[in-house]
Wavefront OBJ file of the C-alpha trace (Angstrom):
o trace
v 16.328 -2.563 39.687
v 17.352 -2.186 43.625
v 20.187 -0.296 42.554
v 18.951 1.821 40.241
v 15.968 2.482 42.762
v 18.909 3.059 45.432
v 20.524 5.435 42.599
v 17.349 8.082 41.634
v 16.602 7.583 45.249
v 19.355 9.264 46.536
v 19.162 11.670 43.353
v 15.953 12.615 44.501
v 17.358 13.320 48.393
v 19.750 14.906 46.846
v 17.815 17.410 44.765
v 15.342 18.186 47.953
v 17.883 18.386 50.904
v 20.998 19.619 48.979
v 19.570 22.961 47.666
v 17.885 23.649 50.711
v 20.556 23.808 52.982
v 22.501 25.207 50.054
v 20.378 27.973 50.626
v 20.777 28.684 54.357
v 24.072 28.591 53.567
v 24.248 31.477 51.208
v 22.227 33.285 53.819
v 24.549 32.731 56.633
v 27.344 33.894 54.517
v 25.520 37.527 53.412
v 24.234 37.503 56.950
v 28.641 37.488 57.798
v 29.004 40.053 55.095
v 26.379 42.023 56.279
v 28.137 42.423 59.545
v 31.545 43.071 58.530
v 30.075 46.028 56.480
v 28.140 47.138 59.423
v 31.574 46.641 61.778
v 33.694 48.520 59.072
v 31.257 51.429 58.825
v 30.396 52.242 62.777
v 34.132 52.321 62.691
v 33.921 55.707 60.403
v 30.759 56.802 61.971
v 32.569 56.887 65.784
v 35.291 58.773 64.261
v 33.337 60.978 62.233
v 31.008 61.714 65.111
v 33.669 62.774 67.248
v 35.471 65.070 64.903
v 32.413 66.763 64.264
v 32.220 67.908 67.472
v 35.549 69.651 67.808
v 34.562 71.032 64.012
v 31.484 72.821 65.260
v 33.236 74.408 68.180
v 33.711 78.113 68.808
v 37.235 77.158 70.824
v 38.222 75.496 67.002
v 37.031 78.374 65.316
v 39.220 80.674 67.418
v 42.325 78.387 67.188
v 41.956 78.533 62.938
v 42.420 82.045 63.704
v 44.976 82.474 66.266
v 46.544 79.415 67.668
v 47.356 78.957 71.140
v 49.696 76.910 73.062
v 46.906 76.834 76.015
v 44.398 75.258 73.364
v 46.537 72.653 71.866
v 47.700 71.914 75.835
v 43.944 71.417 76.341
v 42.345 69.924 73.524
v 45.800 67.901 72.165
v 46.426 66.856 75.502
v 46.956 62.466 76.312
v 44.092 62.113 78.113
v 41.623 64.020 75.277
v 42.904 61.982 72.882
v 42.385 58.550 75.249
v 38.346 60.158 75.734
v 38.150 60.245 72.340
v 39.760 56.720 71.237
v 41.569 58.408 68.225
v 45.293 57.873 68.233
v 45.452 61.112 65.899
v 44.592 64.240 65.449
v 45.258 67.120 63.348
v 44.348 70.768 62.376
v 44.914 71.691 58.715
v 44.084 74.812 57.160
v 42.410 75.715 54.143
v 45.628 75.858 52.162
v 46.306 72.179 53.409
v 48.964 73.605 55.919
v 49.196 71.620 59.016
v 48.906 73.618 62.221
v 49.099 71.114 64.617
v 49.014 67.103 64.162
v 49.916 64.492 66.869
v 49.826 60.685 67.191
v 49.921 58.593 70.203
v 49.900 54.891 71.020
v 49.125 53.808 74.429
v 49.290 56.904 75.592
v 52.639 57.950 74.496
v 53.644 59.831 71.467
v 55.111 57.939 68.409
v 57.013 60.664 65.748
v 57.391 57.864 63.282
v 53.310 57.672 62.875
v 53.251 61.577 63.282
v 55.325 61.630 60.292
v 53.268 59.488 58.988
v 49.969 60.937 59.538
v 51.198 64.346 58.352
v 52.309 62.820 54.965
v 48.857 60.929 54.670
v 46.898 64.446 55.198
v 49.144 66.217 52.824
v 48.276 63.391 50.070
v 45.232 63.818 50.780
v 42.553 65.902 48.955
v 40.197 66.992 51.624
v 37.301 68.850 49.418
v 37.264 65.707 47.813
v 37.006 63.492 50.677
v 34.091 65.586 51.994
v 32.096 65.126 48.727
v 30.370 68.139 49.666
v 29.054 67.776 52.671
v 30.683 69.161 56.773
v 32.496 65.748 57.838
v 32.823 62.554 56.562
v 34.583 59.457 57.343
v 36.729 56.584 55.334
v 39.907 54.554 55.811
v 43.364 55.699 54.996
v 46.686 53.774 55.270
v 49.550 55.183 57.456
v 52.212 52.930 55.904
v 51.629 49.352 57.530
v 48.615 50.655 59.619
v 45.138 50.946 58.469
v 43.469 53.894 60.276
v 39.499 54.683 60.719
v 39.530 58.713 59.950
v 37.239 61.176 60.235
v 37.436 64.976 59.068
v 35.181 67.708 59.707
v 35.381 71.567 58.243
v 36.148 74.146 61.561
v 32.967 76.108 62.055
v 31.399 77.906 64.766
v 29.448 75.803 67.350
v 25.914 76.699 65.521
v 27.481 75.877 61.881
v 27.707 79.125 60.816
v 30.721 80.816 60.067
v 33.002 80.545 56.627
v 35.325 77.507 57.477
v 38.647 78.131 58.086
v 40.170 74.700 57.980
v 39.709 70.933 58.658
v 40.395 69.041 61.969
v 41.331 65.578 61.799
v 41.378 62.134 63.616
v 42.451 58.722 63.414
v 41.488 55.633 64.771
v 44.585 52.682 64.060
v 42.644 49.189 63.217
v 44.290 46.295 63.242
v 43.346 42.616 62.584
v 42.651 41.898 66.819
v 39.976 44.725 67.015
v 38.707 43.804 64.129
v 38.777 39.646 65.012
v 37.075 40.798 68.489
v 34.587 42.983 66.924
v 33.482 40.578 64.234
v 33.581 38.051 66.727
v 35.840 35.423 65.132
v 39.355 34.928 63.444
v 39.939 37.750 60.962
v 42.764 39.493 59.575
v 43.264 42.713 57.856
v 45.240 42.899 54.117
v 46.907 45.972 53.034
v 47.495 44.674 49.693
v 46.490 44.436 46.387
v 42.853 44.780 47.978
v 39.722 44.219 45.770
v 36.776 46.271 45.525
v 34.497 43.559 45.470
v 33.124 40.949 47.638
v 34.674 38.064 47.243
v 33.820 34.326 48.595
v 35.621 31.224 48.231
v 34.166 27.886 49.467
v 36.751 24.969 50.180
v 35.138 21.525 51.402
v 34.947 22.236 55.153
v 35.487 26.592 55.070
v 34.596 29.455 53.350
v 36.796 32.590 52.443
v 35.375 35.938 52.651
v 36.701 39.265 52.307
v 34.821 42.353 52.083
v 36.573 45.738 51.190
v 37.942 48.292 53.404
v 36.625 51.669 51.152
v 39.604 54.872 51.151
v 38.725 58.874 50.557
v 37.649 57.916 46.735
v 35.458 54.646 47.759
v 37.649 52.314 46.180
v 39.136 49.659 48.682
v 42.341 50.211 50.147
v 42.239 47.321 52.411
v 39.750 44.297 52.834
v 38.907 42.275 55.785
v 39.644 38.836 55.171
v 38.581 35.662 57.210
v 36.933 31.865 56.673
v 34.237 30.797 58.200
v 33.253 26.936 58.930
v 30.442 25.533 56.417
v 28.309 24.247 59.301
v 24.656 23.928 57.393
v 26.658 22.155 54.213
v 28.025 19.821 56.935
v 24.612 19.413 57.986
v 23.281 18.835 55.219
v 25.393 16.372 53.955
v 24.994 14.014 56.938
v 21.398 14.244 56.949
v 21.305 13.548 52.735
v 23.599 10.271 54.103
v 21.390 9.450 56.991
v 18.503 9.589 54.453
v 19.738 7.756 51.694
v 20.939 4.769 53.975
v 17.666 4.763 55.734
v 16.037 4.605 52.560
v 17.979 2.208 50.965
v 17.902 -0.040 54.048
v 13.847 0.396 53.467
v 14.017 -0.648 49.611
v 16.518 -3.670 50.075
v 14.207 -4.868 52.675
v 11.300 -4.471 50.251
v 13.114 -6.069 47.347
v 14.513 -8.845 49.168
v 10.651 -9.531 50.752
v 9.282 -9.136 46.861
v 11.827 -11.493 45.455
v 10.463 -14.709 47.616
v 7.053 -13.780 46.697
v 8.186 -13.622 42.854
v 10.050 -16.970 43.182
v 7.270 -18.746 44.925
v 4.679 -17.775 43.120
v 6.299 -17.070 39.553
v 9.492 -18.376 38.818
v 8.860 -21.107 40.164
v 5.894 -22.456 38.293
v 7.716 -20.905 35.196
v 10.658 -23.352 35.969
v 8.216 -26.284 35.759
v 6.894 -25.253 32.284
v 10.362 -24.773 31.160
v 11.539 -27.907 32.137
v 8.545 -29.582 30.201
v 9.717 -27.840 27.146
v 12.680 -29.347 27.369
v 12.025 -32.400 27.809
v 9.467 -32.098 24.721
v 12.397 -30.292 22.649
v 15.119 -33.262 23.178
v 12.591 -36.199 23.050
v 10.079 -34.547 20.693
v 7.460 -36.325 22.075
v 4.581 -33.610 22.320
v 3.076 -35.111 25.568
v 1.075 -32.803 27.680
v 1.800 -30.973 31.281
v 0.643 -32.934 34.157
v 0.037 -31.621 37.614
v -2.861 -29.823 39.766
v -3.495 -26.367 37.987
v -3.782 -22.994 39.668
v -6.320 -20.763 39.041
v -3.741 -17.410 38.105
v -2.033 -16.426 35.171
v 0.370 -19.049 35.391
v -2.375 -21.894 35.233
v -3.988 -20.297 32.234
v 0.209 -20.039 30.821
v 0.330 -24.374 31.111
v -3.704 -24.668 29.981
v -2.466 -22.499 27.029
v 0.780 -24.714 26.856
v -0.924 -27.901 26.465
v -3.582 -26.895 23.734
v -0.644 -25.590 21.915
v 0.908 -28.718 22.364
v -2.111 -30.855 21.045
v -2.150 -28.330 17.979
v 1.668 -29.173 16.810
v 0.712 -32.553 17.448
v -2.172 -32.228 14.919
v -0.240 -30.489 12.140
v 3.012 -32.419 12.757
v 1.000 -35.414 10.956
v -0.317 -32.881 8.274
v 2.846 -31.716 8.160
v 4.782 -35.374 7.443
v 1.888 -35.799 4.861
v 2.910 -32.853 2.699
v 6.777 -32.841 2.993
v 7.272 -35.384 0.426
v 5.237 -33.568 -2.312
v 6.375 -30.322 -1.094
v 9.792 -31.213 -1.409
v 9.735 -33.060 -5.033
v 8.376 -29.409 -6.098
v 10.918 -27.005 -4.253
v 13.466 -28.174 -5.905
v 12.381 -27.839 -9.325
v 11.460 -24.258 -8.443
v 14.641 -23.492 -6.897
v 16.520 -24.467 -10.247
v 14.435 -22.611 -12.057
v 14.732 -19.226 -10.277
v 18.559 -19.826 -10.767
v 18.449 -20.716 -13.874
v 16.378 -17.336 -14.643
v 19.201 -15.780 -12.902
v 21.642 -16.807 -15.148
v 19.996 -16.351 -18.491
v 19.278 -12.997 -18.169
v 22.730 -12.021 -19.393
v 21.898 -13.754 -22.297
v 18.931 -12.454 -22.753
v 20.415 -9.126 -22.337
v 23.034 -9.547 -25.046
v 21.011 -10.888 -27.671
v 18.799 -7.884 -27.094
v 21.641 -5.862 -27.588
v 22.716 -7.510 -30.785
v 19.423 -7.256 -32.377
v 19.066 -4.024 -31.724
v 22.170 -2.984 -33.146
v 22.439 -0.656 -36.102
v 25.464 -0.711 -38.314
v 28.265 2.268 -37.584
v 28.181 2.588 -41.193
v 25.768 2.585 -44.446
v 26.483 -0.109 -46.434
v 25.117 1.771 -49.359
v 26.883 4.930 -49.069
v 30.647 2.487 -48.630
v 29.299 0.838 -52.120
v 29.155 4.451 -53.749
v 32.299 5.145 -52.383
v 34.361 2.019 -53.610
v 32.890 2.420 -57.087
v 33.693 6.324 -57.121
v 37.120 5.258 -56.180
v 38.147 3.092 -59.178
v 37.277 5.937 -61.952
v 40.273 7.577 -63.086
v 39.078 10.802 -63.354
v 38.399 11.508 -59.583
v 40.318 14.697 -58.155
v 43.230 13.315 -56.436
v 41.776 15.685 -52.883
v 38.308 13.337 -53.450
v 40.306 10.518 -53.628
v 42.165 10.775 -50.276
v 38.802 11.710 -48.966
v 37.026 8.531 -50.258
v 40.304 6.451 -49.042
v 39.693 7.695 -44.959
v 36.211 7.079 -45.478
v 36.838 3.559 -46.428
v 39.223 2.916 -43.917
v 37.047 4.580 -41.216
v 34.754 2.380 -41.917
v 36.667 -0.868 -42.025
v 37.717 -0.099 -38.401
v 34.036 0.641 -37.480
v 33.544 -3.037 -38.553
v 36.161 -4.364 -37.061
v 35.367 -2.690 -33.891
v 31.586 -4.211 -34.108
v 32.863 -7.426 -34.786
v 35.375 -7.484 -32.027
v 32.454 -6.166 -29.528
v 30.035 -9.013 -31.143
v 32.924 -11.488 -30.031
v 33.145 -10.011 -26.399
v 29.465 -10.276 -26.111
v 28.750 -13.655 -27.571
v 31.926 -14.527 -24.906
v 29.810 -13.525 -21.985
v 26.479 -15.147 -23.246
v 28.712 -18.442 -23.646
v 30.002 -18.107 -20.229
v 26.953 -17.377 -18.993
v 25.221 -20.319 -21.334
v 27.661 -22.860 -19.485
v 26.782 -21.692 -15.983
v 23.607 -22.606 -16.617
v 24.339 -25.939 -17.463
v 26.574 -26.396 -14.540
v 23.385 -25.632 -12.133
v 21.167 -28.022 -14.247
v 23.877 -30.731 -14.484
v 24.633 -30.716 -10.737
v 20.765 -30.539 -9.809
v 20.727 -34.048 -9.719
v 23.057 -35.160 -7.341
v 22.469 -32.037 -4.737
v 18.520 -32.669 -4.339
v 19.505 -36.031 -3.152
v 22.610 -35.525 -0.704
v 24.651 -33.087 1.271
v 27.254 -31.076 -1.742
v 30.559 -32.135 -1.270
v 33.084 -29.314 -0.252
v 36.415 -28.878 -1.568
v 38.595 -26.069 -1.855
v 37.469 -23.686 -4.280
v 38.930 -19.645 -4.340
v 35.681 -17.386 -3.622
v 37.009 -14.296 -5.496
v 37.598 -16.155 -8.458
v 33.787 -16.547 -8.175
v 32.999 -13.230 -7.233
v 34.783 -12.005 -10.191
v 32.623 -14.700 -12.775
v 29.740 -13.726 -11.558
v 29.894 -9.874 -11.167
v 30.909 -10.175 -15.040
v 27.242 -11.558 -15.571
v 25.801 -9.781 -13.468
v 27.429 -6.212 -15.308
v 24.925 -7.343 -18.415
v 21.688 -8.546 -16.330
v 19.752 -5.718 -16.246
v 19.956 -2.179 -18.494
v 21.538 -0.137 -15.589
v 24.743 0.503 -15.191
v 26.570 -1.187 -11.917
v 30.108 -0.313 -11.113
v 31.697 -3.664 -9.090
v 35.093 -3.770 -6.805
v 36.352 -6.794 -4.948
v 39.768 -7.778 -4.122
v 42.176 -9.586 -6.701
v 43.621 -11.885 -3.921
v 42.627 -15.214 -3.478
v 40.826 -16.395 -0.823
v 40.029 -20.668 -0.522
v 36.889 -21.782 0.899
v 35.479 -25.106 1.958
v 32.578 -25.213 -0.429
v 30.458 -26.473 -3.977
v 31.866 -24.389 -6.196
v 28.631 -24.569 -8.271
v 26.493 -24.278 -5.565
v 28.387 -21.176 -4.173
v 28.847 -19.730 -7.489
v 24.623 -19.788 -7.695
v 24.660 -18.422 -4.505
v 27.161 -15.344 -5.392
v 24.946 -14.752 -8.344
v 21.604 -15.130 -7.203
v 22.658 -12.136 -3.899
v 23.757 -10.034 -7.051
v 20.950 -9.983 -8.636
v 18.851 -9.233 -5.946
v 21.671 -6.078 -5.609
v 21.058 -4.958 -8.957
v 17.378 -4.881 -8.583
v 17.500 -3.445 -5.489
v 19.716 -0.305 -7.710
v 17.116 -0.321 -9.947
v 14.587 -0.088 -7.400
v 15.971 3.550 -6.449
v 15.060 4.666 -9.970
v 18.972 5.578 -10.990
v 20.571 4.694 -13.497
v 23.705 3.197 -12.268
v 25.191 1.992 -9.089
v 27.752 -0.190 -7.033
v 28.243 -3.301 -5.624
v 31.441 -3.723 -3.555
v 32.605 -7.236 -2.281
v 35.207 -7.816 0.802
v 36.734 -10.475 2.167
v 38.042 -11.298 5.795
v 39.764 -14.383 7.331
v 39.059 -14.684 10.983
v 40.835 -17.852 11.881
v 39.290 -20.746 10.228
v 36.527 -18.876 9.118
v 36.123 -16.354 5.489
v 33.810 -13.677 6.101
v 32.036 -12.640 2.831
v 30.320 -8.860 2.706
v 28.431 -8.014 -0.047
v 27.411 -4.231 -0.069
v 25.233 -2.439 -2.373
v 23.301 1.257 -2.574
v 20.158 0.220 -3.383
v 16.611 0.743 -1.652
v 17.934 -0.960 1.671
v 15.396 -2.937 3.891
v 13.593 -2.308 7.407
v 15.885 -3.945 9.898
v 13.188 -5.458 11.968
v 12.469 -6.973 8.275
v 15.370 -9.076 7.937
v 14.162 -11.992 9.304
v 11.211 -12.194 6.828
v 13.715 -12.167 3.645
v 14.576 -15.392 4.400
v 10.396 -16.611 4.123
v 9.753 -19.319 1.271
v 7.476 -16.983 -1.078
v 8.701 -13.466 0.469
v 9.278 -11.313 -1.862
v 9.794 -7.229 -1.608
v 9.468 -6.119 -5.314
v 5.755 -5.736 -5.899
v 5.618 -6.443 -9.429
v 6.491 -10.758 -8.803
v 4.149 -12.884 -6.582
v 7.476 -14.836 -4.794
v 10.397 -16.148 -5.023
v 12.983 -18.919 -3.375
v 16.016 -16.860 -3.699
v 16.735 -16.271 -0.369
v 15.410 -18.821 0.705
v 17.197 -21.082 -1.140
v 20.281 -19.240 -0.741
v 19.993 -19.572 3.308
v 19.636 -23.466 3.110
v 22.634 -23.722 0.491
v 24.906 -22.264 2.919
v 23.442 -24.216 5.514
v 24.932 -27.154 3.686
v 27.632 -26.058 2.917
v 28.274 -25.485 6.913
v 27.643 -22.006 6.444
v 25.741 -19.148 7.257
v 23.969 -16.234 5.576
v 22.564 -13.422 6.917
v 21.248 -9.499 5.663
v 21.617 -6.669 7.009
v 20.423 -3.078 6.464
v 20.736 0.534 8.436
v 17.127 0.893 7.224
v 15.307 2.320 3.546
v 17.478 4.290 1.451
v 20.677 2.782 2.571
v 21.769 0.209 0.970
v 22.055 -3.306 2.375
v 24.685 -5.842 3.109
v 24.764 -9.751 2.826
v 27.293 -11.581 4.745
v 28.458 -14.935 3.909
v 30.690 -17.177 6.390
v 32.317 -20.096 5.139
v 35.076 -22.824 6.842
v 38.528 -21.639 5.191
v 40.106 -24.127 3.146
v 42.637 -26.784 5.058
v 45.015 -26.348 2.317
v 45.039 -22.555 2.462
v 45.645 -22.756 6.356
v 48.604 -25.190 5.675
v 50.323 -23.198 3.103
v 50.229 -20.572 5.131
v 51.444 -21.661 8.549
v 54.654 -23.218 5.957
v 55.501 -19.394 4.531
v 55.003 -18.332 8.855
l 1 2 3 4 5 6 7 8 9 10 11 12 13 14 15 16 17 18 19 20 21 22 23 24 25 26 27 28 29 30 31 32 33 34 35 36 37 38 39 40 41 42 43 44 45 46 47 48 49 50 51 52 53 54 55 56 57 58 59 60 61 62 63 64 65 66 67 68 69 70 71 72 73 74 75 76 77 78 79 80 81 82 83 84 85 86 87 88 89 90 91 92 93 94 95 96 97 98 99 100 101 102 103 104 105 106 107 108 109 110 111 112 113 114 115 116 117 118 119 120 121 122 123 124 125 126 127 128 129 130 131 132 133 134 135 136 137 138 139 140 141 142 143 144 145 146 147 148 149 150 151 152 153 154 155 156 157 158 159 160 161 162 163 164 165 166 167 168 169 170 171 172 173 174 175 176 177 178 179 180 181 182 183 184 185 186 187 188 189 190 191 192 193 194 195 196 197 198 199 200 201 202 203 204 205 206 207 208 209 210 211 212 213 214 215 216 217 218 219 220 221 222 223 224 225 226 227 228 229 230 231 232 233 234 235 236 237 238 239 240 241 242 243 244 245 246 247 248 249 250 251 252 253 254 255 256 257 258 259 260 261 262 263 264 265 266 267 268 269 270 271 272 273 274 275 276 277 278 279 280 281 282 283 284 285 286 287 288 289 290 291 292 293 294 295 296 297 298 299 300 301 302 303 304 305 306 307 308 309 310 311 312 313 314 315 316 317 318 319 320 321 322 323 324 325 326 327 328 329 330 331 332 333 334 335 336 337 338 339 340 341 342 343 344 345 346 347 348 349 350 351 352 353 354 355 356 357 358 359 360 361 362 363 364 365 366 367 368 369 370 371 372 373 374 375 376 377 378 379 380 381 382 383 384 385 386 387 388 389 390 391 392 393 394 395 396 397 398 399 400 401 402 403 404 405 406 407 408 409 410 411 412 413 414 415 416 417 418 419 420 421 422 423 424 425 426 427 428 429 430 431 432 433 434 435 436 437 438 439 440 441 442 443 444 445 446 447 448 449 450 451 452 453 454 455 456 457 458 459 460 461 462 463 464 465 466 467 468 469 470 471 472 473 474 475 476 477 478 479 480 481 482 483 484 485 486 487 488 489 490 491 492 493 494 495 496 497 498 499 500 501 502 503 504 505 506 507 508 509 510 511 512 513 514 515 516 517 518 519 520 521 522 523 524 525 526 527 528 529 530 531 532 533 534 535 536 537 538 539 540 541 542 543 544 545 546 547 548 549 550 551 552 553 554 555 556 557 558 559 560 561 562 563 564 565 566 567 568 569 570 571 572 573 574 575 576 577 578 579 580 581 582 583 584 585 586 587 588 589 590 591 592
């Protein structure tokens, strides 16, 4: 119970804390998310910001038009560029012709990124980009370096004015800026970026990486770092804090509740049950001494004692009826065996009564005297001639079947006078056991039991021997008295056929028995009750001894019987265990 209490206990912490700082966890995470979006898209909005300017800018308008080396001196020049933090810049007409474009890195030119920015802007589709609108800013990769651009149509200084090109700029990010803007360990990837958000918990860290969006909105980059699971961490010391604390608690509660229990329950209890045994190996039904408490426990041992004056009582009633009791039981008990075995002949004398002839005696007179007259047509003749010997094989089929049947009632006639015979001698000792083969019995007895009743039961059992220590006759009423409980438990169903299968197991130097039918099946919780001098399930008798019996013939026979069932409508099972037969064991230790 402690540990159980320990177990839903910490189940319980488990369910509270857990989600809880589950929760704050999720919202830490979106809260990192959050940020790197908001890092990623100032990035854009700085660029785009100061490319608009130099878009809406008479000087830019003018330079569309007519460029000038002065311009480009003044508005290209290092220390622009290092103003505007953009390590590019370009002007590109409306035809997508570059007029000017030049990239620097710490303040010195680099022709290898030129290149490269000139062959970004050309693959670039610049209406597209804007989406409509003046500017607009997004990522773009110049090979191995993942720029922040922004691109604004080249108006006059008050918007107006029919654009006559783009100007460019570009910002290079790389994973540093990005670490020191995010404010922890992060790293840029350039490939095979997703679009989506993606995070991936370990058992101390969590992965994130949130998209880097291009020109179309789809991610050419993402920005990838882990961040520690601090609030998991958290929470899982405080869920272990808790559940030892609490556990502590209930051990200390338990351990306190046990005394009390053993002091002021068991321990009483012990004394009662010690009495009982005493009373159980002595069978003297003396009463419990001692003082008497006032709790449940006192009235327990005043209970105890009255009960004990009551067995007392009927024990002497009891010893008074036994002897009468017993002179009838076992004339009953032959009887209900002896019931059992004449109904096969019963049954086939009922059959033989009410048996017509397969042919009319009258019409195989006419037939014989039609025969001898000479003028019969010789086609009538052969006619006459099958009939006759048609019915000569009927009769010799009836009177082969009336030999088969008069067989089994004989058989059947002689078991019963093997249970009266040995009646005698086992009401007044213990059966002696000898070696006898139980399927040699199974198979006698399922052959009366095929003609007990008027359905039609369908037997299997195995055709190797198997020796038993037991009475033969004894077991042999035993066999037969479980089958015909099977059969009426068929009949019971209301079909008009069934089975009864028979197994047998050796399990060292004990035969296991099962007897399985698919009749109306019993209650388990009922099994007990079969076994009940009187008991009886079918409603149309009053009692019977049958099981009853049955039990306390296997009992000395140093046996055992028992019944079980999966419940109504499936069939039950009786299971016999007898000692295997010493000879049996010999013979085959000799063939090992």
């Amino acid at each position: 119970m402690g540990l159980l209490g320990a177990v839903a206990l910490a189940v319980f912490l488990a369910t509270v804390i857990t989600p809880g700082f589950n929760t704050l966890e999720t919202k830490a995470i979106d809260a990192h998310v959050a940020r790197t979006q908001a890092v990623v898209h100032d990035l854009t909005a700085k660029v785009e910001n100061a490319v608009r300017d130099y878009g809406d800018w008479n000087s830019s308008y003018d330079y569309m038009a007519a460029p000038s080396k002065a311009f480009e001196e003044e508005s290209f020049s290092t220390l622009a560029m290092v103003n505007l933090d953009v390590n590019g810049m370009a002007y590109v007409g409306n035809d997508g012709r570059i007029l000017i474009a030049r990239y620097i890195d710490k303040e010195a030119d680099v022709p290898a990124m030129r290149t490269r920015l000139t062959q970004a802007i050309k693959s670039l589709d610049i209406n597209k980009a804007l989406k409509g609108n003046s500017s607009a800013g997004f990522y773009m990769k110049l090979g191995d370096t993942l720029a922040a651009v922004g691109v604004a149509q080249v108006r006059r200084s008050d918007g107006s004015g029919e654009p006559r090109g783009y100007v460019l700029m570009a910002r290079a990010i790389n994973s540093a800026q990005l670490s020191n803007l995010l404010q922890l360990q992060a790293s840029l990837v350039l490939r095979d970026p997703s679009n989506e958000i993606t995070k991936t918990a370990t058992r101390s860290r969590t992965g994130i990486t949130v998209p880097i969006p291009g020109p179309d909105g789809r991610a050419i980059a993402t920005a990838a770092y882990s961040v520690p699971r601090e609030m998991s961490a958290l929470g899982t010391k405080m869920l272990i804090v808790a559940v030892i604390g609490s556990s502590l608690l209930l051990a200390v509660v338990l351990w306190v509740l046990r005394r009390m229990i053993a002091r002021l329950v068991l321990k009483p209890l012990k004394r009662i049950e010690r009495h009982m045994g005493l009373v159980r190996q002595s069978g003297n039904l003396s009463p419990l001494t001692g003082e008497g408490s006032g709790d449940e426990i006192g009235s327990l041992a005043a209970s105890f004692n009255s009960m004990l004056a009551q067995l007392k009582d009927l024990r002497e009633q009891l010893e008074t009826q036994s002897f009468a009791l017993g002179r009838s039981e076992s004339a009953v008990a032959v009887m209900h065996n002896v019931r059992n075995a004449l109904n096969p002949i019963s049954t086939v004398l009922s059959r033989g009564s009410n048996r017509e002839g397969g042919v009319d005696r009258n019409m195989l007179d006419r037939a014989l005297s039609e025969l001898v007259k000479d003028d019969v047509p010789v086609a009538r003749r052969q006619k006459l001639i099958a009939f006759i010997a048609a019915a000569n094989q009927a009769f010799e089929e009836e009177r082969e079947d009336r030999k088969r049947q008069f067989a089994i009632g004989r058989e059947a006639l002689h078991h019963v006078l093997e249970i009266i015979g040995s009646q005698q001698q086992a009401a007044h000792e213990r059966p002696p056991l000898d070696a006898c083969d139980i399927t040699d019995i199974v198979a006698q007895n399922a052959t009366i039991a095929r003609y007990s009743g008027e359905i039609s039961i369908a037997f299997s059992f195995p055709g190797k021997p198997h020796w038993v220590m037991a009475s033969r006759v004894i077991l042999s009423q035993v066999v037969g008295n479980l089958f015909s409980n099977a059969a009426e438990a068929i009949a019971a169903t209301g079909r008009a056929s069934g089975s009864i299968s028979v197994t047998i197991e050796e399990k060292g130097d004990r035969v296991e028995i099962v007897i399985r039918d698919d009749g109306e099946g019993f209650d388990p919780a009922a099994a007990p009750t079969l076994f009940q001098r009187g008991f009886s399930t079918r409603a149309h008798k009053s009692g019977g001894l049958g099981l009853h019996w049955c039990a306390n013939s296997m009992l000395a026979m140093e046996g055992a019987l028992e019944l079980r069932s999966d419940g109504k409508g499936t069939g039950a099972r009786a299971i016999l265990t007898l000692g295997r037969a010493s000879m049996m064991r010999e013979s085959d230790s000799e063939a090992a």
